[in-house]
VOBA-1610 file (N, C-alpha, C; in pm, whole numbers, padded with zeros to 5 digits, always signed):
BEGIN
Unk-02575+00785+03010Unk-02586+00890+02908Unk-02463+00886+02818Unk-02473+00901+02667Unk-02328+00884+02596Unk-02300+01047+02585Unk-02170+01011+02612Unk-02064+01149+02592Unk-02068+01205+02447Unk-02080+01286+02412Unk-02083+01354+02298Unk-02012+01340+02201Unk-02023+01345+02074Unk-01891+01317+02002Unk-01802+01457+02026Unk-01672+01464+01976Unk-01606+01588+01966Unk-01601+01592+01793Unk-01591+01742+01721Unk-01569+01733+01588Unk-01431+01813+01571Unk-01315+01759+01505Unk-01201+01759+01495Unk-01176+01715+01388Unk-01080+01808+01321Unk-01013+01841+01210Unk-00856+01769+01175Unk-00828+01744+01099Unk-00658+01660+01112Unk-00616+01679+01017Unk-00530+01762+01007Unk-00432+01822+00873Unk-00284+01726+00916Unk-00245+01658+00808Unk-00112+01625+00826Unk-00144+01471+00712Unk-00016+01393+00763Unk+00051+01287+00671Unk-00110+01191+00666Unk-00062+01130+00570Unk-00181+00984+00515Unk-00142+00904+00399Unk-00057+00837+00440Unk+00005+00786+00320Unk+00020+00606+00314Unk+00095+00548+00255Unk+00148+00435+00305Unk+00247+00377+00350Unk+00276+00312+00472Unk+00365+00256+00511Unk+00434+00131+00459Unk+00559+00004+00421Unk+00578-00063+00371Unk+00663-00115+00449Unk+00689-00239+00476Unk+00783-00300+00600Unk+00865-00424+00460Unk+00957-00386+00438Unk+01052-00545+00358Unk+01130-00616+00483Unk+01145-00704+00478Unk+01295-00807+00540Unk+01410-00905+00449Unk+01511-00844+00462Unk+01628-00942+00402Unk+01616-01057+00399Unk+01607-01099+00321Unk+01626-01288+00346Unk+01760-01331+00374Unk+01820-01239+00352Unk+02000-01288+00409Unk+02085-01213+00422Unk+02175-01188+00465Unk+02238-01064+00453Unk+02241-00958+00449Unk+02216-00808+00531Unk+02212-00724+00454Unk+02323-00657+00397Unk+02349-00656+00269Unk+02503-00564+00207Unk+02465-00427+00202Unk+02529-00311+00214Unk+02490-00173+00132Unk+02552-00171+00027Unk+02510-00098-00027Unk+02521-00048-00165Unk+02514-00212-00247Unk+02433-00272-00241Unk+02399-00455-00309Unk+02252-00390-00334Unk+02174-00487-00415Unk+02088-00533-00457Unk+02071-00629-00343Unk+01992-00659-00256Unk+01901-00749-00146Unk+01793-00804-00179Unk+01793-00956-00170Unk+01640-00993-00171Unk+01574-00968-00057Unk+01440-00933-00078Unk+01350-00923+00063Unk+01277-00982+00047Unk+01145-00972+00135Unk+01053-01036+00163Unk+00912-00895+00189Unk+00826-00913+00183Unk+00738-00809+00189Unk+00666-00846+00295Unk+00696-00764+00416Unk+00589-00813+00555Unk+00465-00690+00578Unk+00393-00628+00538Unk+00335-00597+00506Unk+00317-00435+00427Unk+00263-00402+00388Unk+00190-00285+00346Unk+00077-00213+00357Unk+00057-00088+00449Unk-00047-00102+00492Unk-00078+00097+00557Unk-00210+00119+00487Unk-00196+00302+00547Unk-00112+00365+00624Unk-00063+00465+00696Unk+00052+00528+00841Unk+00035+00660+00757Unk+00099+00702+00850Unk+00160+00860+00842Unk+00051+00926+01006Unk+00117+01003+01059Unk+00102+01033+01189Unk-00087+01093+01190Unk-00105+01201+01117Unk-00196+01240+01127Unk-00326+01144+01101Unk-00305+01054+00998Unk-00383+00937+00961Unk-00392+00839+01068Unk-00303+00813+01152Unk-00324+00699+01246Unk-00392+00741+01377Unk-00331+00881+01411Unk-00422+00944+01511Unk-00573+00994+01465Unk-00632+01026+01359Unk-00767+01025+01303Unk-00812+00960+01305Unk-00773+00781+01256Unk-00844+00667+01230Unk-00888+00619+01371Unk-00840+00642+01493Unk-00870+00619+01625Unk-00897+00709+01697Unk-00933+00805+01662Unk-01004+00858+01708Unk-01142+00874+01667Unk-01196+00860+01517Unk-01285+00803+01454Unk-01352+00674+01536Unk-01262+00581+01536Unk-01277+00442+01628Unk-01338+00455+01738Unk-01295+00569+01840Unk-01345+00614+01983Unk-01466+00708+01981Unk-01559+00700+01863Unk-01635+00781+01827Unk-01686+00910+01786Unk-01590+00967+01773Unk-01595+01124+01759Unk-01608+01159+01582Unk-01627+01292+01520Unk-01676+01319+01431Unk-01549+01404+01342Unk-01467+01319+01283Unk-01353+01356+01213Unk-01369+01375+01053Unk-01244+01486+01029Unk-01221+01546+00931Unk-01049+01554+00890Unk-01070+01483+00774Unk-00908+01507+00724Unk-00837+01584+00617Unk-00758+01612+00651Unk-00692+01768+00531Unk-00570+01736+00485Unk-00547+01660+00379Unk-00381+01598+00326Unk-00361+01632+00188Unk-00254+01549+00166Unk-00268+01567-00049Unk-00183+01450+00012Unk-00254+01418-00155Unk-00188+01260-00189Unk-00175+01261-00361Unk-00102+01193-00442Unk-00071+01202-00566Unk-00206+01159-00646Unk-00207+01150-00766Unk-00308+01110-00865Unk-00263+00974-00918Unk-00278+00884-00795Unk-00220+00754-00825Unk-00291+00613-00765Unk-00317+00541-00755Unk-00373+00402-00668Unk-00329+00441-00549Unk-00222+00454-00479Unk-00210+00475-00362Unk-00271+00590-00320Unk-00283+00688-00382Unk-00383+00838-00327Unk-00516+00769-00324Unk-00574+00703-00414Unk-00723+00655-00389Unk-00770+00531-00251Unk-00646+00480-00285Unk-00676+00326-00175Unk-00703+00461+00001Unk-00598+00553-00021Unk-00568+00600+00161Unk-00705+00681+00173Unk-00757+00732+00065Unk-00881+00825+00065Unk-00990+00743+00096Unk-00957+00612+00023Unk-01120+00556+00019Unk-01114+00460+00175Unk-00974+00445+00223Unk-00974+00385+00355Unk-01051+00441+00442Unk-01012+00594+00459Unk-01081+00667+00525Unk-01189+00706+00548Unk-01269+00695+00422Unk-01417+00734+00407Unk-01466+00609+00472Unk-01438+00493+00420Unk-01490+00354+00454Unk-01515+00354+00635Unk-01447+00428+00722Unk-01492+00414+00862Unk-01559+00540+00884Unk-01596+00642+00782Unk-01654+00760+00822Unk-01606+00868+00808Unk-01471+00889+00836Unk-01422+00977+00802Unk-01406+01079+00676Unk-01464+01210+00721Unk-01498+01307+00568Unk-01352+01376+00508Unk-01371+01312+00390Unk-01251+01307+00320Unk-01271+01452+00188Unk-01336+01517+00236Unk-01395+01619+00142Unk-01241+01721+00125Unk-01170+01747+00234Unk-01069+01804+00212Unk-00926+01720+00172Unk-00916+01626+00140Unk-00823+01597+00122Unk-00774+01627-00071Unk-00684+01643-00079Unk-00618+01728-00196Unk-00538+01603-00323Unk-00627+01586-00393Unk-00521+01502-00523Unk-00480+01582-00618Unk-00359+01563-00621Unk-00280+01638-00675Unk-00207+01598-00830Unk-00263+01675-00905Unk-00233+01573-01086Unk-00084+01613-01077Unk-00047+01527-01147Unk+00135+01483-01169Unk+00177+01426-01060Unk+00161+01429-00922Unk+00179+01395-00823Unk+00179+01255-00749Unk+00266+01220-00662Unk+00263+01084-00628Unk+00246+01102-00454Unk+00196+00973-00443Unk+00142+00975-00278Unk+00290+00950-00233Unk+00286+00990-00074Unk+00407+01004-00013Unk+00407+00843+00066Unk+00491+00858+00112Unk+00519+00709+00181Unk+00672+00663+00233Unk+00658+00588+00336Unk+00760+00563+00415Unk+00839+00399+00383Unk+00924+00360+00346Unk+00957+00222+00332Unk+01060+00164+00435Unk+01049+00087+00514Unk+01159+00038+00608Unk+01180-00059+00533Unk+01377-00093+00554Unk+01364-00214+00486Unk+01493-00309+00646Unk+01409-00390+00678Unk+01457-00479+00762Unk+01602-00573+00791Unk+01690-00579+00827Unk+01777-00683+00834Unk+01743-00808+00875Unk+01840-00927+00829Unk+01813-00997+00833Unk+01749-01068+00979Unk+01830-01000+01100Unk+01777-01005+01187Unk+01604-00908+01302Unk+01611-00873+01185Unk+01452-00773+01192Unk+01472-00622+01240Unk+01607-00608+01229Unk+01681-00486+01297Unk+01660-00354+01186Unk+01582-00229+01173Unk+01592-00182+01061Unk+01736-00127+01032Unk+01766-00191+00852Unk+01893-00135+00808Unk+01851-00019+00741Unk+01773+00013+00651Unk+01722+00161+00597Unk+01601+00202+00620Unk+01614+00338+00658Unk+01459+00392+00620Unk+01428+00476+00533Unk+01341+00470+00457Unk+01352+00580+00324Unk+01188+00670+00365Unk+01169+00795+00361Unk+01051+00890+00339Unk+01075+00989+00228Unk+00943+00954+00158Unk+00909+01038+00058Unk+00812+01083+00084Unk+00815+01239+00123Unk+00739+01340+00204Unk+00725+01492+00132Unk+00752+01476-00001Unk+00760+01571-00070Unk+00601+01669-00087Unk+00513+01560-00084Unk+00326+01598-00133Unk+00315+01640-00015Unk+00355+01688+00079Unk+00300+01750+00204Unk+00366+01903+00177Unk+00422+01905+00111Unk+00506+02025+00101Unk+00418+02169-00025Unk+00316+02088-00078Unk+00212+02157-00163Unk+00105+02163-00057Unk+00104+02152+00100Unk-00019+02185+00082Unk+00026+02358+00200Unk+00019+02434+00064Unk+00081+02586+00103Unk-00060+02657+00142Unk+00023+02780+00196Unk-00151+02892+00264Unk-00189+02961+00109Unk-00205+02897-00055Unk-00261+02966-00119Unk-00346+02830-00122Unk-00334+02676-00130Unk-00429+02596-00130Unk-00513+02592+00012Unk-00490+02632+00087Unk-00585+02591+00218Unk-00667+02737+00232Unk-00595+02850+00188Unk-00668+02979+00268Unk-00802+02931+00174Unk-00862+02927+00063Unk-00982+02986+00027Unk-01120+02876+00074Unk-01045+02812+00199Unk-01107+02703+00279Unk-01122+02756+00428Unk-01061+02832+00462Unk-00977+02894+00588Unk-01185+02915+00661Unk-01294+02967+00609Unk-01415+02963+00671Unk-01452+02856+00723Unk-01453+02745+00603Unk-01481+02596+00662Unk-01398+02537+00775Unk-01262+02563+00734Unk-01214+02492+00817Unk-01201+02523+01003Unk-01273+02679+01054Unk-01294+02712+01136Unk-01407+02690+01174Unk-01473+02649+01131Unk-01609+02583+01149Unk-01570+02446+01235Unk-01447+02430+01237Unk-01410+02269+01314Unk-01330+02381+01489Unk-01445+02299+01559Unk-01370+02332+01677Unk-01230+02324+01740Unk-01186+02229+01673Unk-01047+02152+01709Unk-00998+02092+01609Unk-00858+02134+01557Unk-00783+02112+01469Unk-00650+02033+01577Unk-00619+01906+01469Unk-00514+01834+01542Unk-00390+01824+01402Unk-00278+01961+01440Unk-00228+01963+01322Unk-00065+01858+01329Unk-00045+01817+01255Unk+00118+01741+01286Unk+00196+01838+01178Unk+00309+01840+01219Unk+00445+01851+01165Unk+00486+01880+01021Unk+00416+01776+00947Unk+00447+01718+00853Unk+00380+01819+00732Unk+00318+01930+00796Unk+00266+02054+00721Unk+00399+02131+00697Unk+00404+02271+00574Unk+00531+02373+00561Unk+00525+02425+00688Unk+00684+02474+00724Unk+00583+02593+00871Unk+00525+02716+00864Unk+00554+02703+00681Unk+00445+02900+00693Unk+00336+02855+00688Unk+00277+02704+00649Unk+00115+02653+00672Unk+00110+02662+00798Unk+00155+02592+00895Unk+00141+02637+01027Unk+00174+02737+01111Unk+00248+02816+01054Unk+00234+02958+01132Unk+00093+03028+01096Unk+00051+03038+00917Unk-00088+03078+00907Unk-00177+03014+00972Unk-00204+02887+00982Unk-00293+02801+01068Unk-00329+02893+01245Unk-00206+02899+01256Unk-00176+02934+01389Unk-00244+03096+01404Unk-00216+03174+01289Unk-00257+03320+01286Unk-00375+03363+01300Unk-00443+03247+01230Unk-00628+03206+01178Unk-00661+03140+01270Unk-00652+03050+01358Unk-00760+02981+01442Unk-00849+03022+01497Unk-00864+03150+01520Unk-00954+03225+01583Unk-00998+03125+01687Unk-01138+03097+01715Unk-01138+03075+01835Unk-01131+02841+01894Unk-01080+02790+01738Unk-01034+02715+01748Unk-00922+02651+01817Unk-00925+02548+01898Unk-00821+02450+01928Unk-00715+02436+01842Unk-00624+02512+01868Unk-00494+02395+01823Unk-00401+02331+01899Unk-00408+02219+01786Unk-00322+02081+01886Unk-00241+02057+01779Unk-00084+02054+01846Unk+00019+01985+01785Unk+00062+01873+01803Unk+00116+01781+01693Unk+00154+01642+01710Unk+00306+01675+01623Unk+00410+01662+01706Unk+00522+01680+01672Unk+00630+01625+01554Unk+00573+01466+01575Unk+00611+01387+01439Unk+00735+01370+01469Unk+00870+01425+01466Unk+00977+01374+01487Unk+01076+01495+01533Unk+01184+01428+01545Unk+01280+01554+01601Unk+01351+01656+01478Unk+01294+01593+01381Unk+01385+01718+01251Unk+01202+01764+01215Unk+01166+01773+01252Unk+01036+01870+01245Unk+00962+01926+01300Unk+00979+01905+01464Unk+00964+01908+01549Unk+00946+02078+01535Unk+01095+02155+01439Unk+01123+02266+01458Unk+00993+02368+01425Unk+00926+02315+01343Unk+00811+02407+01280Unk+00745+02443+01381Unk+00718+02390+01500Unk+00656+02428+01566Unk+00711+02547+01656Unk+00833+02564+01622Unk+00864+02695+01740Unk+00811+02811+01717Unk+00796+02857+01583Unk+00731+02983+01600Unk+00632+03027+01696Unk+00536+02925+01670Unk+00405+02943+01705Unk+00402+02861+01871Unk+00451+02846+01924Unk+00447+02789+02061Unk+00330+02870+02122Unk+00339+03003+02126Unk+00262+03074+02212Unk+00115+03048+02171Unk+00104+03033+02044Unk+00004+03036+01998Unk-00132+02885+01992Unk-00033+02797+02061Unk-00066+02689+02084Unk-00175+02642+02201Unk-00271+02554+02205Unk-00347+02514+02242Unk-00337+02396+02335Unk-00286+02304+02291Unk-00245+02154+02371Unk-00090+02100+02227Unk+00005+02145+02356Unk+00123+02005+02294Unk+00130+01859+02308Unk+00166+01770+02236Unk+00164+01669+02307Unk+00329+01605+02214Unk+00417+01570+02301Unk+00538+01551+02185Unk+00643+01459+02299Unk+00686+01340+02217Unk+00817+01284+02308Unk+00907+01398+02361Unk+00967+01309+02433Unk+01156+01359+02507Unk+01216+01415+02362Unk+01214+01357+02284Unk+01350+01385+02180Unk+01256+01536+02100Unk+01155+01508+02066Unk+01110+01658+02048Unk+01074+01729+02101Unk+01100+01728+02257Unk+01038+01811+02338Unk+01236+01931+02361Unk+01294+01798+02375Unk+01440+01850+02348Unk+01447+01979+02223Unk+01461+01908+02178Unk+01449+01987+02032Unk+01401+02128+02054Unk+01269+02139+02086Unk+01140+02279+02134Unk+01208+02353+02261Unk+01324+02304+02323Unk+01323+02371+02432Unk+01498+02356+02452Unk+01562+02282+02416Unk+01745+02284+02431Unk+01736+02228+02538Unk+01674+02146+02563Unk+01716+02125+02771Unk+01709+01957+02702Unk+01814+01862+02749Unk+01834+01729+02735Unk+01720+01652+02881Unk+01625+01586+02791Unk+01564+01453+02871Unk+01558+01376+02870Unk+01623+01281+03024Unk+01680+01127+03016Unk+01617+01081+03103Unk+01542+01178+03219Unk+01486+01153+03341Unk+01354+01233+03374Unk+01287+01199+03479Unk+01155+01273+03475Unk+01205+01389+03512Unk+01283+01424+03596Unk+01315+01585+03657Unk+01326+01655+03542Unk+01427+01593+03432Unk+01474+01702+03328Unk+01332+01750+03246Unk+01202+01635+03247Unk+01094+01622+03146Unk+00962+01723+03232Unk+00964+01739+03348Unk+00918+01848+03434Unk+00998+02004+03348Unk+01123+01999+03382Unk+01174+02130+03376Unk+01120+02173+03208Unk+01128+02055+03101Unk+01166+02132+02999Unk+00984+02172+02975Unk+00870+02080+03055Unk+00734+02103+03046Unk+00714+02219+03155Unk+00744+02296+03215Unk+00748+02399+03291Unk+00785+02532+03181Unk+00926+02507+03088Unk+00954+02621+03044Unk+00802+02595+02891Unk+00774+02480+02877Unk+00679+02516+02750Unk+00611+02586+02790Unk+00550+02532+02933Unk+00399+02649+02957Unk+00481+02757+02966Unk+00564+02804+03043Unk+00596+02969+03014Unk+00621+03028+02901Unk+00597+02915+02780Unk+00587+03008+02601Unk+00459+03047+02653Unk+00335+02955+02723Unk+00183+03045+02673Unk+00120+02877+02668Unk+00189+02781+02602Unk+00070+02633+02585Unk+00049+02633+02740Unk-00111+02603+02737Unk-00176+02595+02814Unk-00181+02449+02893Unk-00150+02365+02842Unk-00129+02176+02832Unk-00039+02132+02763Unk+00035+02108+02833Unk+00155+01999+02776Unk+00145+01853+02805Unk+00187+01787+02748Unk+00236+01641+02743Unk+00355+01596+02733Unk+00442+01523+02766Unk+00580+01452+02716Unk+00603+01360+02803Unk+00579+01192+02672Unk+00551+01120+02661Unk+00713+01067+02682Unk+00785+01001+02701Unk+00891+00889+02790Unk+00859+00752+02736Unk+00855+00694+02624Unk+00845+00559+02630Unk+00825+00456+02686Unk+00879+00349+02735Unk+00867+00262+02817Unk+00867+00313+03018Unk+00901+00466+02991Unk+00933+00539+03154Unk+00842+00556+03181Unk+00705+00609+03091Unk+00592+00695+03141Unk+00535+00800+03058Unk+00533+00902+03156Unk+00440+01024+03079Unk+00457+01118+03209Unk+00463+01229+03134Unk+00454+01366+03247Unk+00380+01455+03155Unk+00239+01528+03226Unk+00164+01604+03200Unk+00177+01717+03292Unk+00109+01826+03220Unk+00057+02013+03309Unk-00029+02071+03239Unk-00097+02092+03380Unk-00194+02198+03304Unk-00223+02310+03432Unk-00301+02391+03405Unk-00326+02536+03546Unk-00384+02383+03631Unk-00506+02324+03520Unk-00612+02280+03597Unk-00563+02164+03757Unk-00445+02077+03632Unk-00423+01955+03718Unk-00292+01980+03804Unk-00211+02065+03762Unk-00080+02092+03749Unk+00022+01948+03699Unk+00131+01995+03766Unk+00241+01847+03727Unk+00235+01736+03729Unk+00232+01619+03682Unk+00263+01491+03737Unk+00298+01402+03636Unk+00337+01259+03690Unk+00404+01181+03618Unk+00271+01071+03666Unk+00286+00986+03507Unk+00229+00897+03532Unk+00290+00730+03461Unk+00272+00619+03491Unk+00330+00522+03511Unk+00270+00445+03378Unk+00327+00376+03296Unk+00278+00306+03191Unk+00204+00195+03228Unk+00070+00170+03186Unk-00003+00062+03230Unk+00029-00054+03187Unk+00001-00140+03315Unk+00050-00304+03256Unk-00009-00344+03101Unk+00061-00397+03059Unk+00044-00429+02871Unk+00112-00559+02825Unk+00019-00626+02817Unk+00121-00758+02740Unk+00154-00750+02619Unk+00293-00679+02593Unk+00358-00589+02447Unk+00336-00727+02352Unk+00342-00700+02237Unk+00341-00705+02118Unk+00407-00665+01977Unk+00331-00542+01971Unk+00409-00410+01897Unk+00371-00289+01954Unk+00487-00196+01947Unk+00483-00093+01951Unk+00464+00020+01848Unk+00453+00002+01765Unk+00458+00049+01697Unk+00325+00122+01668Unk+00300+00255+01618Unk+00192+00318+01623Unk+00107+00390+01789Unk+00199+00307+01898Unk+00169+00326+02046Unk+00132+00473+02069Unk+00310+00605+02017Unk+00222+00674+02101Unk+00114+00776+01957Unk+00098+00737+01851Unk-00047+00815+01744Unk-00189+00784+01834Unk-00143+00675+01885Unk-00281+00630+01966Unk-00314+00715+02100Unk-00190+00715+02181Unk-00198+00800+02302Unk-00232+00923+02275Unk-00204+00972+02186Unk-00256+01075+02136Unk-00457+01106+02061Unk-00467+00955+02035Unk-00614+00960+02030Unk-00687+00964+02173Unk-00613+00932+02224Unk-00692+00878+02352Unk-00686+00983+02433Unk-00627+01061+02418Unk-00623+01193+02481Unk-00710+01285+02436Unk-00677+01288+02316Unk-00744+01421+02224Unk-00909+01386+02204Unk-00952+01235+02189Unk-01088+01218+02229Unk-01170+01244+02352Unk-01106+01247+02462Unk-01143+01242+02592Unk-01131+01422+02620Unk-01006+01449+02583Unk-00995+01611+02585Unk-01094+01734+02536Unk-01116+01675+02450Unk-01202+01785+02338Unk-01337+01732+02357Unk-01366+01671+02460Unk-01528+01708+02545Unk-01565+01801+02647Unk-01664+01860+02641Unk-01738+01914+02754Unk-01656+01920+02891Unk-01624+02021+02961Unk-01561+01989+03099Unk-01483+01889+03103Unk-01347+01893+02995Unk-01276+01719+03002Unk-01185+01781+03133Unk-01126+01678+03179Unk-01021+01706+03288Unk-00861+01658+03244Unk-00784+01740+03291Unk-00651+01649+03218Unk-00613+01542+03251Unk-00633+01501+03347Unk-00615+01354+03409Unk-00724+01234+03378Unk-00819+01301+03314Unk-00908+01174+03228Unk-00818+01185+03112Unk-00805+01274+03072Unk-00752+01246+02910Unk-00576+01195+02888Unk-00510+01217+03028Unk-00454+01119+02993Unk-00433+00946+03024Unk-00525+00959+03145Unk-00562+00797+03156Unk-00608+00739+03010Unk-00689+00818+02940Unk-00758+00751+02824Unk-00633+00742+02757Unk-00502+00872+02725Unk-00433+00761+02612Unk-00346+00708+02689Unk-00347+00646+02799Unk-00258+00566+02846Unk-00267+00434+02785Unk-00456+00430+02828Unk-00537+00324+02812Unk-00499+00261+02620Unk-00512+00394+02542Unk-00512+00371+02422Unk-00373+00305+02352Unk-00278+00370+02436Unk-00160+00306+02406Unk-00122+00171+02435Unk-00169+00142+02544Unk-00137-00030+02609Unk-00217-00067+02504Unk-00381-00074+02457Unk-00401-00144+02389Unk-00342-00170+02245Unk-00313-00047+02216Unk-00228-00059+02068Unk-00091-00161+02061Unk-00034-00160+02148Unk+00076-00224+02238Unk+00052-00381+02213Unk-00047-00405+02276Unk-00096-00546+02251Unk-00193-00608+02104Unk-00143-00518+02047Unk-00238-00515+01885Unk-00112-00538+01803Unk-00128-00646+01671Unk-00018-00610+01585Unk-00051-00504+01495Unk+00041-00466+01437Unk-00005-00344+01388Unk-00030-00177+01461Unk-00091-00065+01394Unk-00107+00051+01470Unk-00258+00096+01463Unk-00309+00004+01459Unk-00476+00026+01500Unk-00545-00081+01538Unk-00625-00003+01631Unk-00704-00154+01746Unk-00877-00140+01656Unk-00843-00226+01590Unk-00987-00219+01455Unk-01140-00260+01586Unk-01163-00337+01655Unk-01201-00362+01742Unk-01233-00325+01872Unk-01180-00144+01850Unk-01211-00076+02025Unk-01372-00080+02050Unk-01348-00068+02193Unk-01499-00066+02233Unk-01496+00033+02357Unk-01555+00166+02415Unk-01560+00246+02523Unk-01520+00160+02627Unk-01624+00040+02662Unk-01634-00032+02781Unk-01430-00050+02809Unk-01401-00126+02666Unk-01251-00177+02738Unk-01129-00056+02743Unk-01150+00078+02686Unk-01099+00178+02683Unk-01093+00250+02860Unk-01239+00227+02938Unk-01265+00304+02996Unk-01181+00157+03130Unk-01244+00062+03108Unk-01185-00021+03198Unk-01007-00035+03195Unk-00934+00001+03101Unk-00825+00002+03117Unk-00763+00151+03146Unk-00845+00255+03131Unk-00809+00414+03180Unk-00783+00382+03315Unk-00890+00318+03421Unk-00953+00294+03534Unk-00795+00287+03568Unk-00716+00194+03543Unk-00567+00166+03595Unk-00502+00250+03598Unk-00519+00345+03567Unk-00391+00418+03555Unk-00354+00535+03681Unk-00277+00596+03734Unk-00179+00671+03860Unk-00140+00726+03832Unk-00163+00869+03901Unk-00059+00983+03898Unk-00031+01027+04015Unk+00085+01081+04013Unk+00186+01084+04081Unk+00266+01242+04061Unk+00155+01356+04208Unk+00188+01476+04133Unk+00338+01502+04186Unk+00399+01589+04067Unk+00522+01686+04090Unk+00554+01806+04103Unk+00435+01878+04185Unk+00460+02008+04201Unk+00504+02022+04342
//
């Protein structure tokens, strides 16, 4: 019998990413020749949509992007796998946002530049007179990269909607404190879980304690994700535990954990999900991304999703 789709909402970044490399040297403050290694869609909320789309479920995206080639190429990417692009926001005068790394000579990044300004228009006077529709989506997967009075209103309005936070980084991480209580499922590294809570994590004990004090804001499910260490999850249902990164013949990492986060949030936002399926699934989702160049596995299929969940161990800590 096939599992249902889930229908989920994704407010946050969609922009383009750009990777240069030095051909020699890097100087600061010089003029550098580079090399252009690719160019190609990112931004957090976009990469966790597009795979979760991939894993079959019935997605919706909510961004602004400028009135430019790059606002059309990320819109029409999206539609092209299905994804309803009805809310996404072009914005006249406006330029799409985007991230540029620029590489050393030894592939080491020497700068990173974000231009993240078009996320900053999308305020509670453009989203409220949407605020019906957009509760019409059972599950909203919001990132960071929103104002935080958009997400504190988000948070005020969900009525009887899911919300899920995707943390995005440690200098934004902060938006989310208001609304902790008000939260649905966290899912956020060590360094922003730090951030949400003042307690330093280097080890699983410290990544227990600081996921113990989240649930006592009120989130019902936490996550915090450990890089190459693992993963420690809670919930009433499953309670504590740590779980072990599945064997992966690396590649790139890059995009790893937007994916773990699909793989969760697809498996989660079904019928009677359990927390320990949903995070085998983004365990599963992450190794494969892992072994993908790039941050999307264009090519998923249930069968190899579900056969690589199958691996995965937990290891409770209560």
């Amino acid at each position: 019998m096939n599992t249902p789709s889930a229908n989920i909402l994704c407010f946050g970044a969609a922009h383009f990413d750009r990777t240069l490399q030095c051909t020699g040297r890097f100087v600061p403050a010089a003029s550098n020749p580079v090399r252009t290694l690719h160019r190609k869609p990112g931004g957090v909320a976009r990469n966790i949509a597009v795979h979760l789309r991939l894993l079959g479920n019935n997605i919706a995206m909510l961004s602004a992007v400028g009135d430019d080639g790059d606002g059309e190429h990320v819109i029409a990417a999206l539609s092209e796998i299905g994804i309803d692009t009805r809310r996404m926001m072009k914005l006249e005068g406006k330029h799409t946002a985007g991230y540029t790394a620029v590489l050393d000579e030894t592939g080491e990044l020497a700068l990173g530049m974000m231009d993240a300004e078009v996320y900053d228009l999308l305020t509670i006077d453009r989203l409220a007179p949407q605020l019906t529709n957009l509760k019409a989506w059972p599950w909203w997967m919001v990132d960071a990269n929103l104002p935080v009075e958009t997400i504190s209103w988000l948070a005020d309005n969900k009525g009887n909607t899911k919300l899920c936070a995707a943390t995005v980084s440690p200098s934004k991480a902060v938006r989310f404190r208001p609304v902790l209580d008000e939260l649905d499922l966290l899912i956020t590294n060590q360094a922003e879980a730090s951030i949400l809570t003042g307690i330093e994590i280097k080890e699983i004990a410290q990544a227990k304690t600081a996921i113990q004090l989240l649930r006592g804001k009120g989130i019902p499910d936490v996550v915090i994700t450990l890089g190459a260490t693992g993963v420690v999850s809670s919930s009433s249902q499953s309670g504590t535990a740590f779980w072990s990164p599945l064997a992966t013949r690396l590649r790139d990492v890059n995009g790893a954990g937007d994916a773990f986060y699909s793989g969760f949030l697809s498996a989660f936002s079904k019928p009677h999900a359990q927390m320990d399926d949903a995070v085998a699934n983004g365990l599963a989702m992450a190794s494969l991304t892992a072994e993908t160049n790039g941050t999307t596995v264009w090519n998923l299929s249930q069968t190899t999703v579900a056969e690589r969940a199958a691996q995965a161990e937990k290891k409770p800590l209560d």
